[in-house]
N, C-alpha and C positions, 0 to 999 in steps of 0.2 A: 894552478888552482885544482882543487878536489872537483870528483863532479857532485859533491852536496855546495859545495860554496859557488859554481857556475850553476846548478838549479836555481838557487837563492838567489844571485844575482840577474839573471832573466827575470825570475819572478816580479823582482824590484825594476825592472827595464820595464817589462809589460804595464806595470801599472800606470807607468809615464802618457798612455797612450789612450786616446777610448776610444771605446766599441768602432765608434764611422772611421774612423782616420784604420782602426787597422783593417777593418772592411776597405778601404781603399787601395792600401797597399796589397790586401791578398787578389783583389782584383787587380792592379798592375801586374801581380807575378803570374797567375794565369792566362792574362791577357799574351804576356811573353811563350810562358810555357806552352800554349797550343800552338807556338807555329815552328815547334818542335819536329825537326822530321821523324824523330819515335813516336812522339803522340800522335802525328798525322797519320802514320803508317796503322797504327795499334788499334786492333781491334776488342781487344779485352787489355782493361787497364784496371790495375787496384786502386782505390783511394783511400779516403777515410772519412770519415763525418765528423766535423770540426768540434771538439771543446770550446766554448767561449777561452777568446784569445791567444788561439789555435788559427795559424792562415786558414783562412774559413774557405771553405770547401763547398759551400750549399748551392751556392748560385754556378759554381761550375760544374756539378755531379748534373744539377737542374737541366743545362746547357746542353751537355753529350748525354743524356742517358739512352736521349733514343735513335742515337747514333753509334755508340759502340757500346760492349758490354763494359756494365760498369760493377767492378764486386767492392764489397765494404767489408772489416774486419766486424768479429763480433763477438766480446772476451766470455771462454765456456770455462770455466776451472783457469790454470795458470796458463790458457793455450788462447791465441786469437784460431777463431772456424774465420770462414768465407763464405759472404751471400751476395748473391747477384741484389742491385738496387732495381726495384722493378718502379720507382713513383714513390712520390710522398706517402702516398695510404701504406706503403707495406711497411713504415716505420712504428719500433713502439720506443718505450725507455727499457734501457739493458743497465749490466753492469757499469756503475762509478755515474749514473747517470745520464750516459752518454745513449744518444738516439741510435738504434740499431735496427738493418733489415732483418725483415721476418720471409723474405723469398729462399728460394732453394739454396743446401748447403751446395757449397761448390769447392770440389777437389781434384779439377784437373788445370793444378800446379802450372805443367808445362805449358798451357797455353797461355797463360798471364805474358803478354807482352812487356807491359812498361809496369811499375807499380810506384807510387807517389806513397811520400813515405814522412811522417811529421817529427821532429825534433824536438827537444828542448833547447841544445845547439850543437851545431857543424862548425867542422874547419875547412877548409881548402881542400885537406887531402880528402874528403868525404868521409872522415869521424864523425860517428853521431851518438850525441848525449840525449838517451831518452827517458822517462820520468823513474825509470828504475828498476821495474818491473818486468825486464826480458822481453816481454810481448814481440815485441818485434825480433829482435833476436832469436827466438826460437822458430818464428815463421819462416823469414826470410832464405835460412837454409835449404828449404823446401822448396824454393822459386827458381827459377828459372832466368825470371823475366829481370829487366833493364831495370836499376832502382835510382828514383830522385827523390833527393830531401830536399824538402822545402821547408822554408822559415824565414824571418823579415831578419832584415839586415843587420839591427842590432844584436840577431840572436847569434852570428859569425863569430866565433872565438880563434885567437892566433894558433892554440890547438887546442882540443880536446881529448883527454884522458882517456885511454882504450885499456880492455882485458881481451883476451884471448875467446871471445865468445861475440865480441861488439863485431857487426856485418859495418861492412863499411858502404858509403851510396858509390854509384858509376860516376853521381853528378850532385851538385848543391843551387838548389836555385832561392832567390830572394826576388824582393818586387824591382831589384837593379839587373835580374838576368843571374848567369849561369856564373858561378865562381870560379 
């Protein structure tokens, strides 16, 4: 499959699903992933602030923010910056509509421990197909830190399509655990 026809295809999976039931699944996968000994360990971890239909991420940034540092991507031109999550108030709406911190930009890369990292889909080998737009792929180079893709279980493809620029994860997790 092309990665426009496995976009498509997810697309058409997700629908399958509402809003509670995947809110439930993305809490079984983080319920897994915290007892992670990188996340245990990590004290600056990336996330992301979920899209609807996107393993939602709210209620666990909510969980650890004032326990480890928690930074959030936030798309400036074709580049993701980095801000620390300070609380719900320092959010506003950013680019594609998505809720982004307004805390300090943050550029020290190498201390990023773990960074959690969203899909459209992964395989096994930690290929990740993301909406198209490089974003991540340009970042990631710059990191340092441990990278997990997360995404629900139907989003797992036998493989996905790679170019010479796709970061590949350490690890793949779903609300069944580690792939």
């Amino acid at each position: 499959m092309t990665k426009q026809e496995i976009r498509k295809l997810i697309a058409i999976e997700k629908k399958k699903y509402g809003t509670t039931e995947l809110d439930k699944l993305s809490a079984a996968l983080f319920q897994l992933l915290e007892e992670h000994p990188l996340f245990q360990k990590a004290r600056t971890v990336l996330l992301y602030y979920a899209l609807p239909r996107e393993v939602n991420t709210h209620a666990f940034i909510q969980k650890w923010y004032h326990h480890k540092q928690i930074l959030l991507p936030i798309v400036v031109g074709d580049n993701l910056e980095l801000r620390q999550y300070s609380g719900p108030s320092c959010m506003r709406e950013g680019a594609f509509h998505i809720m982004e911190p307004t805390g300090d930009l943050f550029n020290q890369f190498e201390s990023i421990e773990l960074s959690i990292i969203p899909g459209v889909a992964f395989d096994a080998k930690g290929h990740r197909l993301g909406r198209g737009k490089g974003y991540y792929d340009r970042l990631l180079p710059k990191l340092k830190s441990y990278n997990i893709g997360v995404c629900y279980q139907f989003q797992v493809m036998p493989e996905v399509p790679t170019d010479e620029y796709d970061q590949p994860m350490d690890e793949v997790w779903t609300e069944k655990g580690k792939l």
